[in-house]
C-alpha positions as CSV (number, residue, x, y, z in Angstrom):
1,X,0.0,0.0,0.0
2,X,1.6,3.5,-0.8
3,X,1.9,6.1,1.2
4,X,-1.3,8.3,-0.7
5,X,-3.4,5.3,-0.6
6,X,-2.9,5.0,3.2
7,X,-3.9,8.6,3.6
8,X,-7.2,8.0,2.0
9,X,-8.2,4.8,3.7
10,X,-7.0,7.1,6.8
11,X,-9.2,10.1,6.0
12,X,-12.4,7.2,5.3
13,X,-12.0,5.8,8.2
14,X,-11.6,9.6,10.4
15,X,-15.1,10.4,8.6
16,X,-16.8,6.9,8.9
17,X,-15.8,7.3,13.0
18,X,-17.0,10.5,13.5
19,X,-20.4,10.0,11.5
20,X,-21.0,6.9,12.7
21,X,-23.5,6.9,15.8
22,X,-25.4,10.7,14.6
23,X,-29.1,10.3,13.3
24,X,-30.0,13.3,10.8
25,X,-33.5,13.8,11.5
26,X,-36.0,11.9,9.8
27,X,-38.7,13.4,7.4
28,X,-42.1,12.4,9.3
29,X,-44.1,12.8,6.1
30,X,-41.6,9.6,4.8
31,X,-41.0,7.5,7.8
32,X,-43.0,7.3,11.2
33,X,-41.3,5.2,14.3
34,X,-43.6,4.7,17.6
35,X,-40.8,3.5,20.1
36,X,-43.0,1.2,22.4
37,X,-43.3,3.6,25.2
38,X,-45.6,5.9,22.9
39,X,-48.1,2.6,22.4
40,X,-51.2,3.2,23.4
41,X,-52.7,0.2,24.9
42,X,-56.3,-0.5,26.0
43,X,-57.7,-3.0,28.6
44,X,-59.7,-5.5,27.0
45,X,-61.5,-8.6,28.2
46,X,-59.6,-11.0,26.6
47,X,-56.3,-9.2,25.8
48,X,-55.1,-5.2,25.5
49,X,-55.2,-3.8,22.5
50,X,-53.1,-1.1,20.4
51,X,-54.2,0.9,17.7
52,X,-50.6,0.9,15.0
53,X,-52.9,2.2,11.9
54,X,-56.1,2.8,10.8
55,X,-59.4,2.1,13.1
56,X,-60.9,-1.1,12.7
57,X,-64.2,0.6,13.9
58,X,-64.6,2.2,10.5
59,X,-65.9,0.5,7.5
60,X,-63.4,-0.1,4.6
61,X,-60.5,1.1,6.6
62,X,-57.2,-0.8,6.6
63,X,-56.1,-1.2,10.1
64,X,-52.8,-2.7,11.9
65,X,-53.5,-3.7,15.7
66,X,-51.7,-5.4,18.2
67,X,-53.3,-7.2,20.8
68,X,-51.7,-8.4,24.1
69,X,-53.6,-11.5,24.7
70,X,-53.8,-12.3,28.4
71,X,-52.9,-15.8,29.9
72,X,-55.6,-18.7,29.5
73,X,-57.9,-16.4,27.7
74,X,-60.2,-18.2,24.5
75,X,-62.4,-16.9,22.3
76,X,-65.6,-18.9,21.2
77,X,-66.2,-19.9,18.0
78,X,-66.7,-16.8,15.4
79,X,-66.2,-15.5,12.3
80,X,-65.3,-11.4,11.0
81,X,-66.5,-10.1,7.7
82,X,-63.4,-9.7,6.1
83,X,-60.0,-11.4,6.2
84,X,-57.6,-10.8,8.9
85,X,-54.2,-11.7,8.5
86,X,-52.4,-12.3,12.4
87,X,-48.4,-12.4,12.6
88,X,-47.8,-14.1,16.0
89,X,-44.8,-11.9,17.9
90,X,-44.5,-13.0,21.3
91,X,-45.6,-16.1,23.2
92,X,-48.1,-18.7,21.8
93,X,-51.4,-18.5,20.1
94,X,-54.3,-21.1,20.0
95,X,-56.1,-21.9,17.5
96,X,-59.2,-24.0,16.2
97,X,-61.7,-24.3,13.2
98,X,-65.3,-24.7,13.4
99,X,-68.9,-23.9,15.2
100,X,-67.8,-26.6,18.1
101,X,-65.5,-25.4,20.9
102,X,-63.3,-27.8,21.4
103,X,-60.0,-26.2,23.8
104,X,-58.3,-29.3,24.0
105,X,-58.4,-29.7,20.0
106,X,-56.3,-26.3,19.7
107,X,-53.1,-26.0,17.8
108,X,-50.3,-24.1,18.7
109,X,-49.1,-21.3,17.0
110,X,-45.7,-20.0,17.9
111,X,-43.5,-17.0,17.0
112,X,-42.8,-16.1,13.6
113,X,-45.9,-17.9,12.6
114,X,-48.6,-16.2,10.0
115,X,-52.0,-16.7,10.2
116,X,-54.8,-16.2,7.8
117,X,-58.3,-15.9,8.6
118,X,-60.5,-15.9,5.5
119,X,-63.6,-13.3,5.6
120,X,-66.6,-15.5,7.4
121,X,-65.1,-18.3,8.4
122,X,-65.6,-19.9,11.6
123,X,-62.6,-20.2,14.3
124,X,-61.2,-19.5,17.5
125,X,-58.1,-18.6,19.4
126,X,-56.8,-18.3,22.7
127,X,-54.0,-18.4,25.0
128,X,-52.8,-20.8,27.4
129,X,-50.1,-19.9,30.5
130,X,-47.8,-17.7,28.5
131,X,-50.5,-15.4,26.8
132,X,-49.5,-14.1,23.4
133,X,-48.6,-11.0,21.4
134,X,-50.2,-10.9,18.2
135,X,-50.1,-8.1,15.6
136,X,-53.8,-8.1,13.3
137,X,-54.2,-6.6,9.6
138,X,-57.4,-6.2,8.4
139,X,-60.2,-4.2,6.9
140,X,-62.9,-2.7,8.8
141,X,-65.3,-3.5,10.2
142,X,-63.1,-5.7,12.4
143,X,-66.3,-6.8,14.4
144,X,-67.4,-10.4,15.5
145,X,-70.0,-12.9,14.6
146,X,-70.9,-15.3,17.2
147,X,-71.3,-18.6,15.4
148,X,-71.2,-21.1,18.3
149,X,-73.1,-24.4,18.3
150,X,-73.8,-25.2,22.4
């Protein structure tokens, strides 16, 4: 290596440690970041929930939730009007097909894992001791239908 290419790997390396670590600040229109402190969670019966996007309340809106589901907490059978697709984040989620409840028939769903529920089909989830963090995208409304068979 000469002496001139040394100084420039030098100089590179002077700039690259002295840039290295400072943010420039980021363009909100282009790039939105909630750190998790800034979630807003709400108490739910079965689990909290977090609005990321949207509002599931409102017809034809695309939403992005998450929900803290608590532990040993099942839904009953149901179905929503539109599909709902679930990344599973944090613990284990439950799940089951059809109008029957059947808890013990559940399959486990762990981390990494995507699931798909098609618009009006009939299913359940739940948590057992570890509760689950699951993030929901959907359109609204994100509402339930009861479709139980006691």
């Amino acid at each position: 290596m000469t002496m001139k290419s040394a100084a420039k790997w030098t100089a590179a390396l002077v700039v690259f440690a002295t840039t290295a670590g400072t943010a420039s600040a980021l363009d909100p229109t282009a790039l939105r970041i909630i750190p998790p402190a800034d979630i807003k969670w709400n108490p739910g019966t079965l689990g909290d929930t977090a609005a990321l996007y949207g509002d599931s309340r409102k017809d034809g809106d695309l939403y992005v939730q998450l929900i803290k589901w608590h532990p040993n907490q099942s839904s009953r059978p149901h179905s929503h009007p539109h599909d709902r697709y679930i990344t599973v984040l944090q613990g284990t989620f439950w799940v089951n097909t059809g109008a029957k409840y059947d808890k013990a028939g559940m399959t486990p769903v762990k981390p990494g894992s995507w699931v798909f529920h098609p618009a009006n089909q009939i299913h359940y989830d739940g948590t057992r001791e570890d509760g689950a963090l699951i993030q929901v995208v959907g359109i609204g409304p994100g509402t339930s239908v009861d479709r139980e068979e006691k």
